[in-house]
C-alpha positions in Angstrom: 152.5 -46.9 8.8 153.8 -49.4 10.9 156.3 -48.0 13.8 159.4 -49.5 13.5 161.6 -47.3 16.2 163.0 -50.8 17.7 164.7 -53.3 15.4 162.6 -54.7 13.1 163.0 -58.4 11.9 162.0 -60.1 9.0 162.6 -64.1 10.1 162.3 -67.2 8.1 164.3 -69.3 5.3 163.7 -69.1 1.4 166.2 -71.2 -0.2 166.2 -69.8 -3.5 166.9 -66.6 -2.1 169.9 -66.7 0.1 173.1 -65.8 -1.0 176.8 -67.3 -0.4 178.1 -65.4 2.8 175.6 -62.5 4.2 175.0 -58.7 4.1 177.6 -56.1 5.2 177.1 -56.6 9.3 176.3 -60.1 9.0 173.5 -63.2 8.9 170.5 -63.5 11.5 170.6 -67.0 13.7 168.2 -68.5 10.7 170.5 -67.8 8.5 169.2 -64.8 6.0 170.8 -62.2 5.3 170.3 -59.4 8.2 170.6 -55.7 6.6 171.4 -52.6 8.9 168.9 -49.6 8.5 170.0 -46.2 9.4 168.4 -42.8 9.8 169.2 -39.8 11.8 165.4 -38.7 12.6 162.4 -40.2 14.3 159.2 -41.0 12.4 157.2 -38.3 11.6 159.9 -37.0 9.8 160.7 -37.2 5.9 163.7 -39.0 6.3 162.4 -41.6 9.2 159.1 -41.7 7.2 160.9 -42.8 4.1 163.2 -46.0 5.6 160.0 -46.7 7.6 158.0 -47.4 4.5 160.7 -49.0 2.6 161.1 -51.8 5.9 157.2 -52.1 5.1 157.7 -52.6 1.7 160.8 -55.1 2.2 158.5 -57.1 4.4 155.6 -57.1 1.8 158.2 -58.1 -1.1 160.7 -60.3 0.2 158.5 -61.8 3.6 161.3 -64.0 5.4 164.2 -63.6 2.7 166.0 -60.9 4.4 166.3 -59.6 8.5 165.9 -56.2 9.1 167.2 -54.5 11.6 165.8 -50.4 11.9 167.9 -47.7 13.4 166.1 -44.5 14.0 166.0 -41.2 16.3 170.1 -40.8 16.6 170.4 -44.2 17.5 173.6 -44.6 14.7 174.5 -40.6 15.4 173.5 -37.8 13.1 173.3 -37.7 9.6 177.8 -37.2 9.4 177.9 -40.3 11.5 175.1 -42.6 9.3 177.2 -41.6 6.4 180.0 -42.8 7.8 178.7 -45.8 9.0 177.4 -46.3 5.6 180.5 -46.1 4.0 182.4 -48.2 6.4 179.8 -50.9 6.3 178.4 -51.0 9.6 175.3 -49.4 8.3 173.4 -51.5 5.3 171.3 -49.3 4.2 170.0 -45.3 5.0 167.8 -42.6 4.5 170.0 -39.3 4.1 169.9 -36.0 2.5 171.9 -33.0 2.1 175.0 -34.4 3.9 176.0 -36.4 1.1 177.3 -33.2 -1.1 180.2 -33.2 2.0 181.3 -36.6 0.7 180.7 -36.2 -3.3 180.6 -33.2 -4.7 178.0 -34.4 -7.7 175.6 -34.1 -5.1 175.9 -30.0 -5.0 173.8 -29.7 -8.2 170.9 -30.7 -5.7 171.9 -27.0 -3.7 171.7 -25.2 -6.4 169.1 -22.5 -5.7 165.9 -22.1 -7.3 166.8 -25.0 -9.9 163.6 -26.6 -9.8 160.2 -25.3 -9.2 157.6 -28.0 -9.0 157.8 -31.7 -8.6 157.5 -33.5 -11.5 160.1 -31.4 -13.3 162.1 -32.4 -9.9 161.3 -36.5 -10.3 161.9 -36.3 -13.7 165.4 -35.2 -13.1 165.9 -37.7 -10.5 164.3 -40.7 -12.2 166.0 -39.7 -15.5 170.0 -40.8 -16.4 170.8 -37.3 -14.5 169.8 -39.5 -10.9 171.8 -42.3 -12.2 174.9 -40.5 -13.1 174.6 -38.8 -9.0 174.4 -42.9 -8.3 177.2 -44.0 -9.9 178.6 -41.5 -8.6 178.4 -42.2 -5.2 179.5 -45.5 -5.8 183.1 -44.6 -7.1 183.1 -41.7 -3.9 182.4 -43.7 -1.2 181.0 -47.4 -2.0 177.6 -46.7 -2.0 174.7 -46.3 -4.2 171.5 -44.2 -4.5 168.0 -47.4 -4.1 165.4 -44.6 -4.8 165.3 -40.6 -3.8 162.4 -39.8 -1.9 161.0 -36.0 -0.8 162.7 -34.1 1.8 161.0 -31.3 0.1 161.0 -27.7 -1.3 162.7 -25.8 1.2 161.3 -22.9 3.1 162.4 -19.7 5.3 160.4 -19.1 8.8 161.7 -16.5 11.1 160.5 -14.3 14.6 160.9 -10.8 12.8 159.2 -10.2 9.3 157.8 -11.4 6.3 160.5 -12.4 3.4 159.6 -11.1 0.4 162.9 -9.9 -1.4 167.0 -10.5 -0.1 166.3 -7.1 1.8 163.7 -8.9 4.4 166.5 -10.9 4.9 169.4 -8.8 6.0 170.9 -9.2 8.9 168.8 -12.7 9.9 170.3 -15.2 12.0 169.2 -18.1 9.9 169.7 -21.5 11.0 171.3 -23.5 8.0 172.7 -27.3 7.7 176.6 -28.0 7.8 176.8 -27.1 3.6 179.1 -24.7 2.2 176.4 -24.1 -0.5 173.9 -23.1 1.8 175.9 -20.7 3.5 176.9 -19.1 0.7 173.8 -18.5 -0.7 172.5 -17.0 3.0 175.6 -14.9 2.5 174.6 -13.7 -0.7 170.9 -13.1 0.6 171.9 -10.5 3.1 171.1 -13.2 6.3 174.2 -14.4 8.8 173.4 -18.1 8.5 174.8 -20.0 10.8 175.1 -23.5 11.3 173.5 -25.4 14.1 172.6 -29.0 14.8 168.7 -29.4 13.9 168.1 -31.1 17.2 169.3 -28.0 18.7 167.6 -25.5 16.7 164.3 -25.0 18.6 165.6 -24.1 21.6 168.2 -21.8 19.2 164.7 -20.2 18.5 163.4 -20.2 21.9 166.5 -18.2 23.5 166.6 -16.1 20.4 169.7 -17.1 19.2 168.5 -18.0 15.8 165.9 -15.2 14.1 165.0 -18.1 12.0 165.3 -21.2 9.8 165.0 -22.7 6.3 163.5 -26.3 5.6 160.9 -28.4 4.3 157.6 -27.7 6.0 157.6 -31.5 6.9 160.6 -30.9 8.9 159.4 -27.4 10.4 156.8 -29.3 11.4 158.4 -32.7 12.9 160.5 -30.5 14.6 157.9 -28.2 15.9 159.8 -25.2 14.9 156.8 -23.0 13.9 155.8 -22.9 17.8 158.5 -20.4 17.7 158.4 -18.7 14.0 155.9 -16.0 13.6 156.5 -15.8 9.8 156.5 -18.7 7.2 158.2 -16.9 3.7 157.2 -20.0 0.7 160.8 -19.0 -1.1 161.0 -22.6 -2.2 164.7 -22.0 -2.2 165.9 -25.4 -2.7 164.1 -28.9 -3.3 166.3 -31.4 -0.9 165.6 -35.3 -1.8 166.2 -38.4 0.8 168.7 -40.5 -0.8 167.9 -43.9 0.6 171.6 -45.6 0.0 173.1 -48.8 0.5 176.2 -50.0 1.0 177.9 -51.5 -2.1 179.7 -54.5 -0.9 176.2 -55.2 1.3 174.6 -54.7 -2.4 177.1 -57.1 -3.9 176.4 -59.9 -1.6 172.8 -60.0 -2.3 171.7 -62.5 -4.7 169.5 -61.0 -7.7 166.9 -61.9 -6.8 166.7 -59.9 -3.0 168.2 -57.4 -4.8 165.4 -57.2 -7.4 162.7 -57.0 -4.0 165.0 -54.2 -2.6 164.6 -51.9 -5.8 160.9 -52.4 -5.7 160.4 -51.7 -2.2 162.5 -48.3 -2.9 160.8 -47.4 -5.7 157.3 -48.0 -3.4 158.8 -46.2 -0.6 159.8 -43.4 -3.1 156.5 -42.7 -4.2 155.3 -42.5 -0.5 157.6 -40.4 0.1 156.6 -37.8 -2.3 152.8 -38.4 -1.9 153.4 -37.7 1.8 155.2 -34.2 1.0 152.7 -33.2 -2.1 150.3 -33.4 0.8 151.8 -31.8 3.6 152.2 -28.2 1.6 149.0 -28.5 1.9 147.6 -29.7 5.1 151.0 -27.9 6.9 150.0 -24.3 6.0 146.6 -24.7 7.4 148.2 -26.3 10.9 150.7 -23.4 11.0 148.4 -20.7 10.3 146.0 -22.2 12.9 148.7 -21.8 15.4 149.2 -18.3 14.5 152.2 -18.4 11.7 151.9 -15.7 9.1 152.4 -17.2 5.4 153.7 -15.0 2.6 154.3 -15.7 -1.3 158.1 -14.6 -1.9 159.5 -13.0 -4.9 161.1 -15.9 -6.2 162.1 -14.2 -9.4 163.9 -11.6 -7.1 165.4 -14.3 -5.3 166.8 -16.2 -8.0 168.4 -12.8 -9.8 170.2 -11.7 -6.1 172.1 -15.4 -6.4 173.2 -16.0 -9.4 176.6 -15.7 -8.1 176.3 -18.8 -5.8 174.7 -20.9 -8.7 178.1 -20.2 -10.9 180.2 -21.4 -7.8 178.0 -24.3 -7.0 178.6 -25.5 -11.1 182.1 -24.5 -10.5 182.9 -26.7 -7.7 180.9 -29.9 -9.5 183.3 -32.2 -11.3 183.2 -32.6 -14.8 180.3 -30.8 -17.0 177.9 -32.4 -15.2 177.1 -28.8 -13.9 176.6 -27.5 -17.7 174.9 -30.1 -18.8 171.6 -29.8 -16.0 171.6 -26.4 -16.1 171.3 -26.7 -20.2 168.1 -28.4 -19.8 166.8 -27.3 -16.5 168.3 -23.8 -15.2 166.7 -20.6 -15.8 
């Protein structure tokens, strides 16, 4: 994949693709229409890795139609601060994830735990009228809409102390968790004391011992090179966390039809990426990990799933509508 840490442009003139006026932050000196990309993370990352591939795709579909201009490694802010600049305009388009649930509460059904097992139950969902609805959703919430979701991926528990097998392995743990009310209610009803730290802060959280441990994709352990300070890697597959890539509606609106025809390929290319990259990396990970010493375990999902039932009734609770009901009708268990 080509590195696109700096800005990335896209230069040249196609007439019968240029639209009246220009994207949300404005035209390049040729004239195209310049789109802002956003992402909290650096490449190597799910989130980076996913806008990465999507500029690569934009270049391959649309060539000079569109200037791109690639934000990545903090350079908007965290993930709160891309989503803000997403829904203010200043940001075109961005790879995000569990952050959007603060800003529409649809979004929860996506930390509900243990709802989905494997991945193509997971894209099936997402691809379905279900992702649409989380979409159009985020359009009326805050002026944006979901391109293509991409693969965060199935979420995992490392930690310095034991292997997790059942809610009991977990008492007690210091577990680092993102800025969701979800997820710290379902650490709370696991027995741990999540607690919620920045996740450019957690690996020295894990050095000093201030953290016991952490739960994410093994992508992100990995980026983050948070298993040089886990002994124990539990496969509780707790949650499956997608990348929304997102743009900004009125930038949408501007497009003509045509770019924004290129756009929607691109994201569906980038998607698939995406989720190839994290089918692999469950994979290829483990081995890395072990190597370095990590101890993997197989959970007791079932166990799992029975000790938070509680938190999957709030989460559908707090959704709007019977949007809630009608998921868990044809997906819960």
């Amino acid at each position: 994949m080509r590195s696109l840490h700096k800005a990335a442009a896209v230069c040249g003139v196609v007439a019968a693709l240029l639209v009246t006026g220009c994207s949300g932050t404005g035209g390049s000196s040729s004239g195209t229409p310049e789109l802002v990309l956003a992402v909290e993370t650096n490449e190597g990352d799910p989130l980076a890795d996913m806008l990465l591939a999507f500029a690569d795709e934009v270049e391959a579909e649309l060539g000079g139609a569109v200037t791109l201009k690639v934000q990545t490694g903090g350079a908007i802010g965290d993930e709160e601060a891309v989503l803000q600049g997403l829904r203010g305009g200043a940001v075109d388009i961005a790879a995000v994830s569990g952050s959007v649930a603060n800003l529409d509460p649809m979004f929860n059904i996506m930390e509900m735990p243990f709802l989905f097992t494997d991945r193509d139950t997971v894209s099936e969902f997402l691809d379905g009228d279900f992702g649409a609805e989380l979409s159009d959703s985020l359009v009326d919430s805050i002026g944006a809409r979901v391109l293509a979701f991409g693969e965060n991926g199935f979420r995992h528990v490392t930690n310095s102390e034991r292997p997790i097998t059942t809610s009991a392995d977990l008492a007690g743990l210091r577990i680092r968790v993102p800025g969701s009310p979800a997820r710290v209610s379902l650490f709370e009803a696991l027995g741990a004391a999540p607690t919620q730290i920045d996740l450019g802060e957690a690996y020295l959280a894990l050095d000093q011992g201030v953290l016991d441990g952490q739960e994410n994709p093994l992508k992100v352990v990995d980026a983050f090179s948070l298993y040089e300070k886990q002994r124990y890697l539990s496969l509780t597959s707790h949650i499956y966390s997608p990348v929304y890539l997102t743009v900004n509606e009125r930038s949408w609106q501007r497009l003509s039809p045509e770019i924004r025809q290129g756009l929607e390929k691109a994201a569906t290319a980038a998607s698939a990426t995406s989720r190839q990259l994290g089918a692999d990396a469950d994979t290829t990970l483990i081995d890395r990990f072990e190597a370095a010493g990590v101890e993997v375990n197989d959970a007791d999902i079932d166990q799992l799933r029975r000790q938070v039932a509680g938190v999957r009734d709030e989460i559908a609770g707090d959704i709007p509508g019977d949007f809630a009901d009608r998921v868990l009708a044809e997906y819960g268990r």
